[in-house]
C-alpha positions as CSV (number, residue, x, y, z in Angstrom):
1,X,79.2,7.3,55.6
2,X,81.4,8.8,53.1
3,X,78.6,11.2,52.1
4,X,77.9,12.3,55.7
5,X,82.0,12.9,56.5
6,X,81.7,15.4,53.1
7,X,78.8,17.1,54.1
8,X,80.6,17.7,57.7
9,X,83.8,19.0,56.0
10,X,81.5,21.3,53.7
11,X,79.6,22.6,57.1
12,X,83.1,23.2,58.5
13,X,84.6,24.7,55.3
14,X,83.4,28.2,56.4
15,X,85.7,28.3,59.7
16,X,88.5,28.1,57.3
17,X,87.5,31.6,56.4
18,X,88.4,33.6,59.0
19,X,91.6,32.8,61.7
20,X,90.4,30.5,63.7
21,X,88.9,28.4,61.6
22,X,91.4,27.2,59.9
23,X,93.2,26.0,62.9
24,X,89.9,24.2,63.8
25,X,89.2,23.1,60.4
26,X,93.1,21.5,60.3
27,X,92.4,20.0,63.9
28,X,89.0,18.0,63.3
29,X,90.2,16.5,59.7
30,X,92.6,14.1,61.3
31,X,90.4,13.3,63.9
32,X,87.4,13.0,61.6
33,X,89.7,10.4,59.3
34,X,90.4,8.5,62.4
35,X,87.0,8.4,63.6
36,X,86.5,7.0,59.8
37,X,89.2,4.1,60.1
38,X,88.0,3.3,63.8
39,X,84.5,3.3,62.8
40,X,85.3,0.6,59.6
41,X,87.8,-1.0,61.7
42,X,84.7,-1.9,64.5
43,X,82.2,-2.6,61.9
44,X,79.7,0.4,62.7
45,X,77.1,0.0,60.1
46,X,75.7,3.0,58.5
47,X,73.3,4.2,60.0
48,X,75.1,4.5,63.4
49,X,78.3,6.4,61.6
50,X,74.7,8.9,60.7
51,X,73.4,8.9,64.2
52,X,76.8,9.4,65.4
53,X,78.0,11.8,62.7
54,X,74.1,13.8,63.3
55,X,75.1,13.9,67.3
56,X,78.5,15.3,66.2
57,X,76.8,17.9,64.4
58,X,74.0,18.8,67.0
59,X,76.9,18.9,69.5
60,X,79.0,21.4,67.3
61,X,75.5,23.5,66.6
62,X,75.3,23.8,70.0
63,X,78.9,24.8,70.8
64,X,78.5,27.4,68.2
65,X,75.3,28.6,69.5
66,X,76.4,29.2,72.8
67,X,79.6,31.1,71.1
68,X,76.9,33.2,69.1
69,X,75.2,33.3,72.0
70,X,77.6,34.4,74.1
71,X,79.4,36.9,71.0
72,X,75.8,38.3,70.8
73,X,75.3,39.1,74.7
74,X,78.6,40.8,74.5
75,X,78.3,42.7,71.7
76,X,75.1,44.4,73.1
77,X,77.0,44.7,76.6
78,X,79.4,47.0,74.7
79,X,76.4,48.7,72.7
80,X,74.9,48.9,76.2
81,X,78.5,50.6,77.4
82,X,79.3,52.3,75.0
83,X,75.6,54.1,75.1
84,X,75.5,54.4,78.6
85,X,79.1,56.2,78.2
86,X,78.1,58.5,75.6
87,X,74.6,59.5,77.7
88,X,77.3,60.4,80.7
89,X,79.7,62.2,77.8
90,X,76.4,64.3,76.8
91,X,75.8,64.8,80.4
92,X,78.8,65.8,81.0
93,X,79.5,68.2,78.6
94,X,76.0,69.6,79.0
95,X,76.8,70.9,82.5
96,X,79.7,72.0,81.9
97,X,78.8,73.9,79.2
98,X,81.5,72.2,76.5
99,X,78.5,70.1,74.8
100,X,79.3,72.0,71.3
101,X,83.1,71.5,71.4
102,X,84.3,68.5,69.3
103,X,87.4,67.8,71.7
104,X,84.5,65.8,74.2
105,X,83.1,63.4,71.2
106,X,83.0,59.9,70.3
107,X,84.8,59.1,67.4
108,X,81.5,56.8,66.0
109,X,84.0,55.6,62.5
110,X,85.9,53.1,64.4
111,X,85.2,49.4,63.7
112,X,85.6,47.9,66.5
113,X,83.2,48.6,69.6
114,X,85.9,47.4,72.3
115,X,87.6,50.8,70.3
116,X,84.4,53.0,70.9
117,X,84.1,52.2,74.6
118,X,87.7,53.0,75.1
119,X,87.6,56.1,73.3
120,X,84.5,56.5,75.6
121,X,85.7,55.8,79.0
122,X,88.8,57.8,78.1
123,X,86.8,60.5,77.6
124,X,84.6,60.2,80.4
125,X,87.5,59.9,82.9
126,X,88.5,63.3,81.8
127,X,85.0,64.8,81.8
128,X,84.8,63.2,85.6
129,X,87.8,65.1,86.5
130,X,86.4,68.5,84.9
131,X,83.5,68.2,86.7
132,X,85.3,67.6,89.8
133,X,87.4,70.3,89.7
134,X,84.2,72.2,88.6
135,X,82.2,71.1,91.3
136,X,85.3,71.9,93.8
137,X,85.1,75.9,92.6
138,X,81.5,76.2,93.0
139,X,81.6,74.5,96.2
140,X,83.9,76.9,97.7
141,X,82.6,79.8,96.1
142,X,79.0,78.8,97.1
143,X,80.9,78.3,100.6
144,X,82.4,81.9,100.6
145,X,79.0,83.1,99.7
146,X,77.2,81.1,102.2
147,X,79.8,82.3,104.9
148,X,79.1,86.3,104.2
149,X,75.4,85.6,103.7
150,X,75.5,84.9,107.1
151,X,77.5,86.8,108.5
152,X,75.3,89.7,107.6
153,X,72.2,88.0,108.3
154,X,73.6,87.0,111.6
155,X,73.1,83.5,111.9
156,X,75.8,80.7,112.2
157,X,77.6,79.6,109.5
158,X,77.7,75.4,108.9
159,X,80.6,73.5,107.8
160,X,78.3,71.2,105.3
161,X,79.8,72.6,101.9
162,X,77.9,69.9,99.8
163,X,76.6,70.7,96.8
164,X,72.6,71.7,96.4
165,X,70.2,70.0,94.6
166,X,69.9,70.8,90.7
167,X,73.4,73.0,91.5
168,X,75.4,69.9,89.6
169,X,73.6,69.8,86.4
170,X,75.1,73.6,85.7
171,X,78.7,73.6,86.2
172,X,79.1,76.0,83.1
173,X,81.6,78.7,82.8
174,X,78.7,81.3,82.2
175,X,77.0,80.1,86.0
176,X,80.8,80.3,87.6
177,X,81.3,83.7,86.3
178,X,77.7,84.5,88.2
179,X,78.4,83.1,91.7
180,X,82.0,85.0,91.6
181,X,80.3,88.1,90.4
182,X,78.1,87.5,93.4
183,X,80.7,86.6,96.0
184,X,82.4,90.1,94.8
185,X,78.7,91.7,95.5
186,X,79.1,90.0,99.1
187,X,82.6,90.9,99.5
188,X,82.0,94.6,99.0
189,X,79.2,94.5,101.2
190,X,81.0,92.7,103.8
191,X,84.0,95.5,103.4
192,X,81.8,98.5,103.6
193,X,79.9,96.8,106.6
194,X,82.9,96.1,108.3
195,X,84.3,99.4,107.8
196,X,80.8,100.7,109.3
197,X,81.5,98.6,112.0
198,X,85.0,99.9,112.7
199,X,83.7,103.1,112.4
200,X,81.0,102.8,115.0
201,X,83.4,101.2,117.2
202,X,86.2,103.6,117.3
203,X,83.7,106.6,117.8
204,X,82.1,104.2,120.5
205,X,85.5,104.0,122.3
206,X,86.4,107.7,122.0
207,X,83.3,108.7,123.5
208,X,83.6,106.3,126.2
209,X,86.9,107.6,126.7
210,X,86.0,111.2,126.7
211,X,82.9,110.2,129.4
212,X,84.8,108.0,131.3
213,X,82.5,104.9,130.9
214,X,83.4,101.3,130.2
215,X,83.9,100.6,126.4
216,X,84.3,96.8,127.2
217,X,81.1,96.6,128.9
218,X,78.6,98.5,126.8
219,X,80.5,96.6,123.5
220,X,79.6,93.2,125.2
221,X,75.6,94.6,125.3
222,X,75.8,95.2,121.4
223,X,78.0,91.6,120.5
224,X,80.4,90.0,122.3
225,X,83.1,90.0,119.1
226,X,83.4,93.0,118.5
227,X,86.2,93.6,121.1
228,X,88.0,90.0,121.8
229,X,91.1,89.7,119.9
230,X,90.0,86.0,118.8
231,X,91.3,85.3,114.9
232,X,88.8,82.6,114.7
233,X,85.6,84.7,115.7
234,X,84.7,87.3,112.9
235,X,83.5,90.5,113.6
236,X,79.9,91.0,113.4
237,X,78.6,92.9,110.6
238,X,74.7,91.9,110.4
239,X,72.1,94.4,110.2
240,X,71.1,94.0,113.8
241,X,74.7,94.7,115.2
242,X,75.0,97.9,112.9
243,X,71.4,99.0,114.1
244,X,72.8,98.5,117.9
245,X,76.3,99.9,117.0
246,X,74.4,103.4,115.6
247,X,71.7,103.7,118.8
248,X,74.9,103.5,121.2
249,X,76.7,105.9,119.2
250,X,73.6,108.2,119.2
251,X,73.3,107.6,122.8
252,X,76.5,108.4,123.6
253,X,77.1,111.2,121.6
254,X,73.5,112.6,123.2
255,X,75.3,112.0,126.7
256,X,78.6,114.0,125.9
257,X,76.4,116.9,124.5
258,X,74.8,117.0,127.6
259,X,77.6,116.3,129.8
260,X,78.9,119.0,127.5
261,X,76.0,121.5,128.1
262,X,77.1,120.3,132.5
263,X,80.8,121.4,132.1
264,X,80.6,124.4,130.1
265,X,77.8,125.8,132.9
266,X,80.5,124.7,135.4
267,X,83.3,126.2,133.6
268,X,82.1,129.5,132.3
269,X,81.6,130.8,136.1
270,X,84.9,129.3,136.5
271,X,87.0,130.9,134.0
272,X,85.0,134.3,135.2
273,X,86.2,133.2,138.3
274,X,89.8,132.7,137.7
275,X,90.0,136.2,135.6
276,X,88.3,138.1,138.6
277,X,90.5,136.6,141.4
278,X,93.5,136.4,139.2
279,X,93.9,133.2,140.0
280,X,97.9,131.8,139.9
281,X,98.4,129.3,136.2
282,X,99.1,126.6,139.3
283,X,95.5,126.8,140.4
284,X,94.3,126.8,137.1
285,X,96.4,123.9,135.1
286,X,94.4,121.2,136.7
287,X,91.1,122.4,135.1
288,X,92.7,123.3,131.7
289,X,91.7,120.1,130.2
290,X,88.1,120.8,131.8
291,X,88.0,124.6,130.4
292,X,88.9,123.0,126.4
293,X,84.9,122.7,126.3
294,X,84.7,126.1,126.2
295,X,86.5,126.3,122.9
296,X,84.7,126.1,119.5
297,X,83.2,123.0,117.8
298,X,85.3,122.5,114.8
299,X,88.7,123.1,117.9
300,X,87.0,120.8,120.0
301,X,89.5,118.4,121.2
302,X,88.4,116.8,124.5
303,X,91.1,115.3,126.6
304,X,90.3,111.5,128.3
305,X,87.6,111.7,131.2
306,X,87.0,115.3,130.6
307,X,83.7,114.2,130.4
308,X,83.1,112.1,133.3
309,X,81.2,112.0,136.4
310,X,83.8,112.8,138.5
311,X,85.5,115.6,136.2
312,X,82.2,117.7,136.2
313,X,81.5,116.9,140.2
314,X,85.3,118.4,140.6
315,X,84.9,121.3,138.7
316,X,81.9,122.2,140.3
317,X,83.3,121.8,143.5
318,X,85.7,124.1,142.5
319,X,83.2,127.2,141.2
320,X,81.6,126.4,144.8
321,X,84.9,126.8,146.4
322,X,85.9,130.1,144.6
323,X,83.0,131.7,144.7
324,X,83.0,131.5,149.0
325,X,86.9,132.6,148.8
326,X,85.2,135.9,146.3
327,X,83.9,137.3,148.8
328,X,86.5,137.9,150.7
329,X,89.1,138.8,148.2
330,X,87.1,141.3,145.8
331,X,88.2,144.4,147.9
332,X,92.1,143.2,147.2
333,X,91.3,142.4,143.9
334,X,89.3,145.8,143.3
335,X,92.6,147.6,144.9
336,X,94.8,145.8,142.8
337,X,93.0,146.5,139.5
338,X,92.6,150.4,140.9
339,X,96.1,150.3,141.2
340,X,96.6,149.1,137.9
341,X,94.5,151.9,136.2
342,X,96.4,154.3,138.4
343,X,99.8,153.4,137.1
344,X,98.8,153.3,133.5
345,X,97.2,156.8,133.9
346,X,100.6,158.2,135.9
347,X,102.4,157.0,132.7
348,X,100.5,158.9,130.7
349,X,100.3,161.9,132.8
350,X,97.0,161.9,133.0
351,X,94.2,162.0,136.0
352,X,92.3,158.3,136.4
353,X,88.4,158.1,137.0
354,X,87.6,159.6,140.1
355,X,84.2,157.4,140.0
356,X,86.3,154.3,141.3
357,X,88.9,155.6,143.6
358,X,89.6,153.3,146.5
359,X,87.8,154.9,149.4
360,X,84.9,155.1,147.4
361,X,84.4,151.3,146.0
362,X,85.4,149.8,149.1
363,X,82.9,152.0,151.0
364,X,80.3,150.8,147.5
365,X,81.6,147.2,148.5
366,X,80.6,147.2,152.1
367,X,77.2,148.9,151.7
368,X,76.3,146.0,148.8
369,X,74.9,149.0,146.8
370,X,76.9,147.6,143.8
371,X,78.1,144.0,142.8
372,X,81.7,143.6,143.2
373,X,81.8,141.8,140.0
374,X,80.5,145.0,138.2
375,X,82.6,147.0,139.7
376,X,85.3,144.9,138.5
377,X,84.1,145.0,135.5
378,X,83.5,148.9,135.4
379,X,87.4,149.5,136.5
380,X,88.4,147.0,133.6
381,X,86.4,149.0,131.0
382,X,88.3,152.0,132.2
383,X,91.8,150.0,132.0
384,X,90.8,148.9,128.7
385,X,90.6,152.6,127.7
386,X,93.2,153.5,129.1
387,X,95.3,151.0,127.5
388,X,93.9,152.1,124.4
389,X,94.8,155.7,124.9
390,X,97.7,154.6,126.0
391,X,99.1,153.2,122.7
392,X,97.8,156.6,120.9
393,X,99.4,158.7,123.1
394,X,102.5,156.8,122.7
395,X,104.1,159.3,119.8
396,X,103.5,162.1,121.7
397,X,105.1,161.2,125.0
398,X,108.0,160.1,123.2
399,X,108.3,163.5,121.7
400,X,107.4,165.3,125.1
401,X,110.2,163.1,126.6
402,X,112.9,164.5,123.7
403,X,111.3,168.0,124.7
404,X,112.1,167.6,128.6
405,X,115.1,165.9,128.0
406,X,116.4,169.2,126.0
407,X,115.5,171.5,128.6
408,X,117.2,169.6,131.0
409,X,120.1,169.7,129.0
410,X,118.9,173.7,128.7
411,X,119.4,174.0,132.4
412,X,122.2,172.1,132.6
413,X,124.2,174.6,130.3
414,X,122.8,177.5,132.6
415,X,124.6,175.8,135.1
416,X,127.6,174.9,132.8
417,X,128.0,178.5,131.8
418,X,128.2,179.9,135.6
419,X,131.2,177.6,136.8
420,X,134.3,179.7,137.0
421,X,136.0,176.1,136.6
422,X,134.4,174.6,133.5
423,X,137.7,176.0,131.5
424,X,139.7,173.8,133.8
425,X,142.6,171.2,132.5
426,X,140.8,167.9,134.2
427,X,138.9,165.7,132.6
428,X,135.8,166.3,134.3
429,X,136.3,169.9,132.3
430,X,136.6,168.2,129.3
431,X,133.7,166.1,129.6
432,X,131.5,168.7,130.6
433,X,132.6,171.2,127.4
434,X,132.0,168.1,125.5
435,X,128.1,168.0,126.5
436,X,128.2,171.3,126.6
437,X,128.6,171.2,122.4
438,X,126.1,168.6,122.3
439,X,123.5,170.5,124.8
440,X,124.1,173.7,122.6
441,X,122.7,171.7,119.0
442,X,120.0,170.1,121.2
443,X,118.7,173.6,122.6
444,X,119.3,174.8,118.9
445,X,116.4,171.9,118.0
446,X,114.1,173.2,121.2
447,X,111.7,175.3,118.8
448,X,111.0,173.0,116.1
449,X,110.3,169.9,118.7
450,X,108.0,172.1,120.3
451,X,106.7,173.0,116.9
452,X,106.2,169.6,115.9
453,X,104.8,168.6,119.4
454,X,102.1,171.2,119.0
455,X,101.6,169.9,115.9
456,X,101.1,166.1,116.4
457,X,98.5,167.1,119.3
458,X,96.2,169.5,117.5
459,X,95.8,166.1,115.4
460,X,95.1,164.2,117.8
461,X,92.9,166.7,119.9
462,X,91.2,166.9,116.5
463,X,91.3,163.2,115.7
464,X,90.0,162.1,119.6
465,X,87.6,165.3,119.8
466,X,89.0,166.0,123.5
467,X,92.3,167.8,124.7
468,X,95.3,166.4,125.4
469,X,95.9,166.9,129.1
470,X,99.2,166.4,130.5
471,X,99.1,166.1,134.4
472,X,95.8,168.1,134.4
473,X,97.0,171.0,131.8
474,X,96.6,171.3,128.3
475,X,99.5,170.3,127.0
476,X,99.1,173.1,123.6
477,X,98.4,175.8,125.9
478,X,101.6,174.9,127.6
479,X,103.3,174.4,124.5
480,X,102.0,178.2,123.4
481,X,103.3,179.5,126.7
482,X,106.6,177.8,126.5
483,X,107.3,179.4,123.0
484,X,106.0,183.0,124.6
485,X,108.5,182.4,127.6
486,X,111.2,181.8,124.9
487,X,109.7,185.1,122.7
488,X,110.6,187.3,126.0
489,X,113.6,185.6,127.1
490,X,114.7,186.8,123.6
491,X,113.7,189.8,123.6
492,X,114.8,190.0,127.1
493,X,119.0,189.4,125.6
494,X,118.9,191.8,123.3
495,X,117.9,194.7,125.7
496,X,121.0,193.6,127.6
497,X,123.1,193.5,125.1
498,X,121.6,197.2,124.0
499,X,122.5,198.1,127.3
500,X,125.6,196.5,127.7
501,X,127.1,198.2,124.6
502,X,126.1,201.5,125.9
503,X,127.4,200.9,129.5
504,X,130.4,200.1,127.1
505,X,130.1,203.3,125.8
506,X,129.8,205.6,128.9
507,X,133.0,203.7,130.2
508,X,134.9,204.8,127.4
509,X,133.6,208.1,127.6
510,X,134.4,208.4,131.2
511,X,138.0,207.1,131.1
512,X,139.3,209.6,127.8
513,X,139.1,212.5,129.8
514,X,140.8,211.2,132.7
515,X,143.2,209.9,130.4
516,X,144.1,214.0,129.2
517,X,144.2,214.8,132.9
518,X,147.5,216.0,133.6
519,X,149.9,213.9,136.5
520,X,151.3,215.6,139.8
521,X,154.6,216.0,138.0
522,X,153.5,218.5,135.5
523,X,152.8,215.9,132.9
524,X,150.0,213.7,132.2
525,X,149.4,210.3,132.5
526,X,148.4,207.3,130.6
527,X,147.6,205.0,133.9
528,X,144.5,205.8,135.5
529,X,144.5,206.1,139.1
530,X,144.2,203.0,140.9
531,X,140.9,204.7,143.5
532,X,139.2,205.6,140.0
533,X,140.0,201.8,138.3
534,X,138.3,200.4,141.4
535,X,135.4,203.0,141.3
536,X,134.5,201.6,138.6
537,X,135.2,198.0,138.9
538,X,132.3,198.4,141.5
539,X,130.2,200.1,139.7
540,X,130.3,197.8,136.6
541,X,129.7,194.7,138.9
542,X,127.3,196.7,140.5
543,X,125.5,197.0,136.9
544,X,126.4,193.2,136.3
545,X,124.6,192.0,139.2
546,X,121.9,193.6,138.9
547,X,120.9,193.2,135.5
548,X,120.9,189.5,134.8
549,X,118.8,189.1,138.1
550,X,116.5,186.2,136.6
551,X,119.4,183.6,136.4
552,X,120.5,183.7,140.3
553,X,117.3,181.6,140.7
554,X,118.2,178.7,139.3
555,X,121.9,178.6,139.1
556,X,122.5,179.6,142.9
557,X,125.0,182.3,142.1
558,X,125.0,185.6,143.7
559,X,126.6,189.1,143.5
560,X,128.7,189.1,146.3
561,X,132.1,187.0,146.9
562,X,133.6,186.8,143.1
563,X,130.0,185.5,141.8
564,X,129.8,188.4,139.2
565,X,129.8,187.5,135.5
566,X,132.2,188.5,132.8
567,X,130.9,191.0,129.9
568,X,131.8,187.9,127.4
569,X,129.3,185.7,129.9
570,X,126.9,188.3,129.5
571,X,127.2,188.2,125.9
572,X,127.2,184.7,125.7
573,X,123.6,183.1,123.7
574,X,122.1,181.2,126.5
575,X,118.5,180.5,128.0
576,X,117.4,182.4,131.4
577,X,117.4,180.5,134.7
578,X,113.3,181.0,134.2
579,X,113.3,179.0,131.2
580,X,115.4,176.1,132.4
581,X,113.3,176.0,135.6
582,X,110.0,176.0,133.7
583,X,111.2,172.6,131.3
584,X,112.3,171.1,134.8
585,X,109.3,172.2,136.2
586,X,107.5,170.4,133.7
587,X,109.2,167.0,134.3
588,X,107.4,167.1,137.7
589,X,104.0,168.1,136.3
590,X,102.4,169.9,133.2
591,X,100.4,171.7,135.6
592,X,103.3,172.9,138.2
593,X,105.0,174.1,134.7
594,X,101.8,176.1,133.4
595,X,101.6,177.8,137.2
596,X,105.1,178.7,136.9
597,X,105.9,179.9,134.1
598,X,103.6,182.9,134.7
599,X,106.0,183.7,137.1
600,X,108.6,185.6,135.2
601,X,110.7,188.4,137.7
602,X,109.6,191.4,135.8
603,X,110.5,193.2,139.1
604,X,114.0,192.0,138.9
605,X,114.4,193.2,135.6
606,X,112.5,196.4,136.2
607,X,114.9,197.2,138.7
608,X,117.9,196.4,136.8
609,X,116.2,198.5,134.2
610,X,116.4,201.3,136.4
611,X,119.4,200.6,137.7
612,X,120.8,201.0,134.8
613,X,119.1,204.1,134.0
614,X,120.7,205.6,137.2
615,X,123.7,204.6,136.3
616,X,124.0,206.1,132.9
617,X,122.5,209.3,134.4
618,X,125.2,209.7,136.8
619,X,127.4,208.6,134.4
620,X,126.5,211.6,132.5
């Protein structure tokens, strides 16, 4: 008994090893020593205390069998864990790329397995989340991409954003970077298609606009999103809308070119129209918009429903309508352009065509030998050159204006000169002596206008290759005639004032001896008698009179009735009556000038020549 109770204690000695055995080992002895006492107190021979103490032992080999057991089964659970958690980790980090980074490993120098798997599960809790944020980027990425794909395949986009099969066993930063670079790919496609799309449309809605058709409508034939306002709806951008958007915008811009080619035939006539009828800017403003088409392509600018239908129906209806009212208005409008051409020629002094005077282009209108549109045509080809010769014969009528205007001022002097009251104290006097000064340094400038008139029109006689006709005569041949007239009225003062000094002379001659004549009383006198002082007061008006004789024609004086002149009016520098008349003349007409100033009254001075000659005989 004693032998089997040591043996016991030696098999429990062990347990006193480690922590809990010792408890156990303290617990049993007391027990065991009672077991003892009861065991000798009852009598229990030997060989029971050895059954007993042997089913005591095969009870506690069993209890620690199952606890081995049960140890055993958990250990390998944990090897089992801790495996299965390390498989995951690899998995893990494999997909997402991090399998050669030490941060995501199992720290396999811990003693305790309970350690490991902690370590583990920690570490696979934050691989889990990794992946799940991961696996939330590709999705919405893959998303995106699915969304554009198709969009520009044109098919129906699902909400299903699940991931795809053998898509979660690469969650790597390397297959990220490619579906991003991807969904940029599809982004810029998707922005250049869309901007093809606004494109289309906006050139789809001006032509409708120019053509007058219904955007809405033919924009519902190509896709039905392309015009409703709807956030939710994207614009289409697949190939087949694009391919539809172009063949309407080919189709309509085929349409306006030949609604184009429609107006301009309408409006060309119409314009020609307008221009031949002179047509009021009220008539015309409504079909301005219309008559743009006529303009270039690159100034092209077509106003909303120029284009249309009803535009092009309106403005034919309107060529139709002029062309009955031509008709009966192209003899007016002929006139009225006749007319035109007449008063430009009469400003320039010059004879219009005689090809298209009015009697004969109305007669050419009613016979329908001609078309009245030529005709109009013909007239404005002549007021187009006349326009023209207008403008170059501008210089030179401003010139032969300073001329006239001299020898007006010429003939006013004439005048001036003549009026026994132009010494008066008014101030109508005064005024007049005033121009007179000024008319006297503009006659003073009469020979070198003329001079430089001649001059500018042999240039342009030589420049043009034609004469310069001034109311039918040449205007330098009249110019060469005016400075002859001048030359002879010259010439024509200083044989009067020859022949006024010698009737100077013979006076004096006549009066000495009378003054040696002795009086009635004996003596002789110094006062001539008053029948002799009259004598030849007569005679020396009679001389007056009739020597000047080419002034009375102008000036309206006359011998008779106090109209003789003074022998300081005689001697005054002035131009003959002739002259003046000729430079007013010419105011009238070039060709009434040329006629008269061939008219000089060499009679007149003839006979004052031989007046004169008579005189001085008798004198003698």
């Amino acid at each position: 008994m004693g032998e089997v109770a040591a043996e016991l204690l030696y098999a429990m000695a062990p347990l006193a090893l480690s922590g809990g055995g010792a408890e156990v080992a303290g617990s049993c002895a007391p027990l065991l020593a009672e077991l003892r006492q009861l065991w000798g107190e009852i009598g229990k021979s030997r060989e029971e205390r050895e059954r007993m103490v042997h089913e005591l032992e095969a009870e506690c080999t069993r209890v620690y069998r199952r606890k081995v057991d049960e140890a055993t089964g958990e250990r390998a659970l944990l090897h089992q864990s801790l495996a299965a958690s390390e498989a995951e980790i690899a998995a893990l980090t494999a997909a997402l790329g991090a399998e050669n980074s030490t941060q995501f490993k199992v720290n396999k120098w811990t003693v305790s397995l309970n350690e490991r798997v902690s370590s583990a599960t920690a570490l696979l809790e934050e691989l889990r989340t990794m992946r799940a944020e991961r696996s939330k980027q590709f999705s919405d990425i893959r998303s995106e991409i699915e969304k554009i794909s198709a969009e520009i395949a044109g098919r129906s986009h699902g909400q299903d954003t699940s991931p795809r099969a053998g898509d979660g066993h690469d969650l790597t930063i390397r297959r990220l970077g490619e579906y991003r670079a991807r969904l940029s790919t599809l982004q810029k496609e998707k922005s250049e298609r869309l901007h093809k799309v606004l494109e289309h449309v906006t050139e789809v809605h001006s032509l409708c606009d120019v053509l007058g058709e219904d955007f809405i409508a033919i924009v519902n034939e190509v896709h039905p999103g392309l015009h409703e306002a709807d956030p939710g709806k994207p614009t289409s951008i697949s190939d087949t809308t694009l391919t539809r958007l172009s063949q309407v915008v080919a189709m309509l811009t085929s349409e306006k070119a030949k609604r184009a080619a429609m107006l301009r035939e309408a409006v060309v006539p119409l314009v020609e129209l307008w221009d031949l009828m002179d047509s009021p800017v009220e008539e015309r403003r409504g079909f301005q918009k219309a008559a743009a088409v006529l303009r270039p392509a690159k100034e092209e600018v077509l106003s909303s429903g120029v284009l249309s239908m009803a535009s092009i129906k309106k403005t034919e209806e309107e060529v139709e309508r002029l062309t009955r009212l031509k008709a009966g208005r192209m003899k007016e409008l002929v006139l009225k352009r006749r007319l035109e051409l007449e008063n430009i020629c009469r400003s320039m002094h010059v004879e219009p065509d005689a090809s298209t005077v009015p009697e004969k282009s109305i007669a050419l209108i009613d016979s329908g030998l001609v078309n009245p549109s030529e005709l109009m045509a013909s007239i404005d080809d002549q007021i187009a050159k006349a326009k023209e010769e207008h403008q170059s014969r501008k210089d030179i009528m401003e010139k032969i204006n300073k001329w006239l205007l001299a020898c007006e001022e010429e003939k006013w002097l004439d005048e001036h000169n003549v009026d026994e009251n132009r010494f008066s104290t008014g101030r109508t006097a005064r005024l007049n002596l005033k121009r007179a000064e000024k008319a006297r340094v503009i006659i003073m400038k009469i020979p070198a206008i003329v001079d430089n008139l001649m001059s500018r029109t042999l240039a342009w006689e030589s420049e043009r290759k034609k004469p310069f006709l001034y109311d039918g005569a040449r205007l330098v041949a009249v110019l060469e005639e005016h400075k002859q007239a001048r030359l002879r009225q010259e010439e024509e003062r200083r044989r009067l004032r020859e022949q006024k000094k010698l009737r100077t002379l013979f006076s004096e001659k006549e009066t000495m001896p009378r003054l040696k004549r002795p009086s009635g009383s004996g003596g002789f006198s110094r006062t001539p008698e008053p029948s002799s002082m009259n004598r030849k007061r007569v005679d020396a008006g009679r001389l007056t009179c009739s020597a000047p004789s080419m002034r009375s024609s102008s000036s309206g004086s006359s011998c008779g009735g106090g109209g003789g002149r003074s022998s300081a009016e005689l001697d005054r520098p002035r131009s003959s009556a002739a002259g003046a008349g000729r430079c007013s003349e010419l105011l009238q007409g070039a060709r009434r000038l040329s006629a008269s100033s061939s008219s000089f009254n060499y009679v007149a001075v003839a006979k004052a020549g031989g007046s004169m000659s008579s005189s001085l005989a008798s004198l003698s």
